[in-house]
C-alpha positions in Angstrom: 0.0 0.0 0.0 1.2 3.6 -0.6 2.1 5.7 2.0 1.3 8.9 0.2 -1.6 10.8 1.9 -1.9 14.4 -0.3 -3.1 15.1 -4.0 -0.1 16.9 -5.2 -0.4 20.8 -3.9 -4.6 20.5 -3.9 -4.4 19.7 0.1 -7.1 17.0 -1.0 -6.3 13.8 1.3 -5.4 10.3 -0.4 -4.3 7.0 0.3 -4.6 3.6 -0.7 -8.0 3.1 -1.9 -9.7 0.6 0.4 -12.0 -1.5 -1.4 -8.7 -2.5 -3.5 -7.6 -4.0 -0.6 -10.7 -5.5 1.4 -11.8 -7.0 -2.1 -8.9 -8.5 -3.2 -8.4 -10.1 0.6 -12.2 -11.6 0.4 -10.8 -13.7 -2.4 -7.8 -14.7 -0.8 -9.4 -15.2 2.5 -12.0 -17.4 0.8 -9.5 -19.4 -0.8 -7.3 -19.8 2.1 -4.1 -18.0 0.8 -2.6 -16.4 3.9 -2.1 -12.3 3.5 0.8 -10.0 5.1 0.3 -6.3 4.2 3.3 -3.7 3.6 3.4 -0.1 3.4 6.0 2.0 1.7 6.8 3.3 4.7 5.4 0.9 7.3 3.2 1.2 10.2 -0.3 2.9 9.4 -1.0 4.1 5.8 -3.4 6.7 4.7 -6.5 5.4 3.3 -8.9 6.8 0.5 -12.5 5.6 -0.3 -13.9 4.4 2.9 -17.2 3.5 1.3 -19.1 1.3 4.4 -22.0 1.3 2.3 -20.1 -1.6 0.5 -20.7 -4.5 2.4 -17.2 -6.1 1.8 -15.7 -2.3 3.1 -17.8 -2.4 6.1 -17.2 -6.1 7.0 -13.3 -5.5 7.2 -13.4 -2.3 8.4 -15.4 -3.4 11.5 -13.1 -6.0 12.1 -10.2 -5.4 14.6 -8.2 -8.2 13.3 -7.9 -6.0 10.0 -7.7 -3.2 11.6 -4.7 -4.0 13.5 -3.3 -5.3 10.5 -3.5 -2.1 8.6 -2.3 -0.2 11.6 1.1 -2.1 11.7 2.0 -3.0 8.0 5.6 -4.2 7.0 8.0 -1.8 6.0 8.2 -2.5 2.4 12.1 -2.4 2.7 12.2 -5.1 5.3 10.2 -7.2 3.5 11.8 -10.9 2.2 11.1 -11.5 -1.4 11.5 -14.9 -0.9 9.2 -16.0 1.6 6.4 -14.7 -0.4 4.5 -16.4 -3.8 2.8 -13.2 -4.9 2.8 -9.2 -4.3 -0.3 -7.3 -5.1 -0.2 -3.8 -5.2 -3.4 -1.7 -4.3 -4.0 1.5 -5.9 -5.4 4.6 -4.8 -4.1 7.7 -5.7 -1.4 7.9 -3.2 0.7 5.3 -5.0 1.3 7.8 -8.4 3.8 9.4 -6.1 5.7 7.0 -3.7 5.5 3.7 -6.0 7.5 4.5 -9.0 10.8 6.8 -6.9 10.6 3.5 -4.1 14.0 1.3 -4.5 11.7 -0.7 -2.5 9.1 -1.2 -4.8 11.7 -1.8 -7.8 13.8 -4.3 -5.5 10.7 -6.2 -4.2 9.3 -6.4 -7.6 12.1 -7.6 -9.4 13.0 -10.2 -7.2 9.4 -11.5 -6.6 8.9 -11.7 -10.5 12.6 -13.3 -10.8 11.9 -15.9 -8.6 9.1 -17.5 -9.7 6.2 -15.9 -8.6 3.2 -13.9 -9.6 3.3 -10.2 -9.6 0.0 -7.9 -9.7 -1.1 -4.6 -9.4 -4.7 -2.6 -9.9 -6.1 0.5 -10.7 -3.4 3.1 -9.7 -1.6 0.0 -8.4 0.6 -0.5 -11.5 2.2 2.9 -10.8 4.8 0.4 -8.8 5.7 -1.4 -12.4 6.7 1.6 -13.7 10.1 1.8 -13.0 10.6 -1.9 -12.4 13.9 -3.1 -14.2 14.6 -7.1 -14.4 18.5 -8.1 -13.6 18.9 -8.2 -17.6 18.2 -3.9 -17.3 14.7 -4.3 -19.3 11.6 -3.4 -17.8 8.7 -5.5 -16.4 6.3 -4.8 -18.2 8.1 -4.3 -21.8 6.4 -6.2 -24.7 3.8 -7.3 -21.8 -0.2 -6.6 -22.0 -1.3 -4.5 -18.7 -4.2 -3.3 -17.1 -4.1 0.1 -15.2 -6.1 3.2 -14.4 -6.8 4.6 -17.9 -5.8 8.5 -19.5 -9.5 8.6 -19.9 -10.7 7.6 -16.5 -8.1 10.3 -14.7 -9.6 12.9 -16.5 -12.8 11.8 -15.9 -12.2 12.6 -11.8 -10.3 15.7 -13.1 -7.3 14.8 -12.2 -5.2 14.7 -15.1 -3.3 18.3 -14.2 -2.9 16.6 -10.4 -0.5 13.4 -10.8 2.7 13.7 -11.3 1.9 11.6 -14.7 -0.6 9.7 -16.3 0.0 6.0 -15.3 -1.3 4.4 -19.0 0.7 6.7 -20.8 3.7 6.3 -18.7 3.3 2.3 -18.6 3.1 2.2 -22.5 6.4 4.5 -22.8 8.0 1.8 -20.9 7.0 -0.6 -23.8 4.0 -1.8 -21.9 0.7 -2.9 -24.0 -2.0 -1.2 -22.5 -5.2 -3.1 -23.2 -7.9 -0.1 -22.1 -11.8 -1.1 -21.7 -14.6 1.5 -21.6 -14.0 3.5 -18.3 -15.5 2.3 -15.2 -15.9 -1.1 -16.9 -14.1 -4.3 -15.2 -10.9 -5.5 -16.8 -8.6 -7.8 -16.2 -5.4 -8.4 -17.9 -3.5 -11.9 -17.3 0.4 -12.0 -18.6 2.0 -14.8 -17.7 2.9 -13.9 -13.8 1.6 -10.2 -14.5 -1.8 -9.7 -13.1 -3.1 -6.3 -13.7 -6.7 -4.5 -13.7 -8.0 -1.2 -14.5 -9.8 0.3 -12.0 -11.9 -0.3 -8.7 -14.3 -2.2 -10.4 -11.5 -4.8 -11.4 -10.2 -5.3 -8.0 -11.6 -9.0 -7.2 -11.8 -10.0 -10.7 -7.4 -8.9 -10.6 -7.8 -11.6 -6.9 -9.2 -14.2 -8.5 -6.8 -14.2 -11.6 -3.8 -14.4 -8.9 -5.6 -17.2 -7.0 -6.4 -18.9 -9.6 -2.3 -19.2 -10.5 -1.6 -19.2 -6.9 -4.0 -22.3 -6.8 -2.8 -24.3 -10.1 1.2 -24.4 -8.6 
């Protein structure tokens, strides 16, 4: 989860966006896959879209287990690649600033992907992918299909002028294939061990695709 709690200069509060987290952990919950969660900078992170009239939201956020959790995340820079068979980064629009400049991020990422396992990201999410080298110096996500927040969708909640860049754009300069869908619409993308979605309405649909290659191992 980002750590990154302002909109640029607007004063506007962010954070990660919370049902990209409590979704994604119903699946994995359901499923049995055991969840550790990591901030950029550890301890509580700022959180966007506290939406309790979404049952999933509310059931979490009523639940002092999570709670705790999310009060005392992992450093991200402490965390041990290897002890872990996927990441999944939640977006929110915190993580357009403190993703992409984290050696964290880019050290975590490479070495989960490099070892094997999956790596997946939603909505704002793949903002961590875009600076993500592999030890041959090419990025992640060259020459592979993606999912992220769209051009279209940031100007649609006028904040196109407020990022620090547009995360499509940026992704396909990297030599990403951005595969868009109407805005709002659920989408998916599955690249081999790349799991990315779209938005907030692909946040269990991006769970289910890492379970499902969690599950097939």
């Amino acid at each position: 989860m980002t750590s990154h709690g302002v909109k640029g200069d607007t004063g506007q509060p962010t954070g990660f966006y919370l049902g990209e987290v409590t979704h994604p952990l119903a699946v994995f919950d359901a499923a049995g896959i055991p969840v550790e969660f990591a901030s950029i900078q550890g301890g509580e992170p700022p959180v966007d879209g506290v939406e309790l009239d979404d049952a999933t939201n509310a059931r979490y956020w009523n639940d002092e287990k999570f709670r705790r959790a999310i009060r005392t995340t992992l450093k991200l820079d402490d965390v041990d690649a290897s002890r872990y068979s996927a990441i999944f980064y939640a977006g929110g629009h915190g993580a357009v600033w403190d993703f992409p400049t984290s050696p964290a991020v880019q050290r975590v990422t490479r070495e989960v992907y490099e070892n094997g396992a999956v790596v997946a990201a939603v909505c704002h999410g793949p903002a961590a992918l875009v600076n993500v080298k592999l030890g041959d110096g090419s990025y992640l996500v060259a020459g592979r299909k993606v999912s992220a927040f769209t051009d279209d969708e940031e100007r649609a909640v006028k904040l196109d002028k407020v990022v620090p860049f547009l995360l499509a754009s940026t992704l396909s300069q990297r030599g990403a294939l951005h595969q868009p869908a109407p805005d709002w619409a659920a989408k998916t993308v599955v690249d081999g061990r790349l799991v990315t979605g779209q938005n907030p309405q692909s946040a269990t649909g991006t769970a289910e695709a890492v379970r499902d290659l969690l599950l097939a191992r």
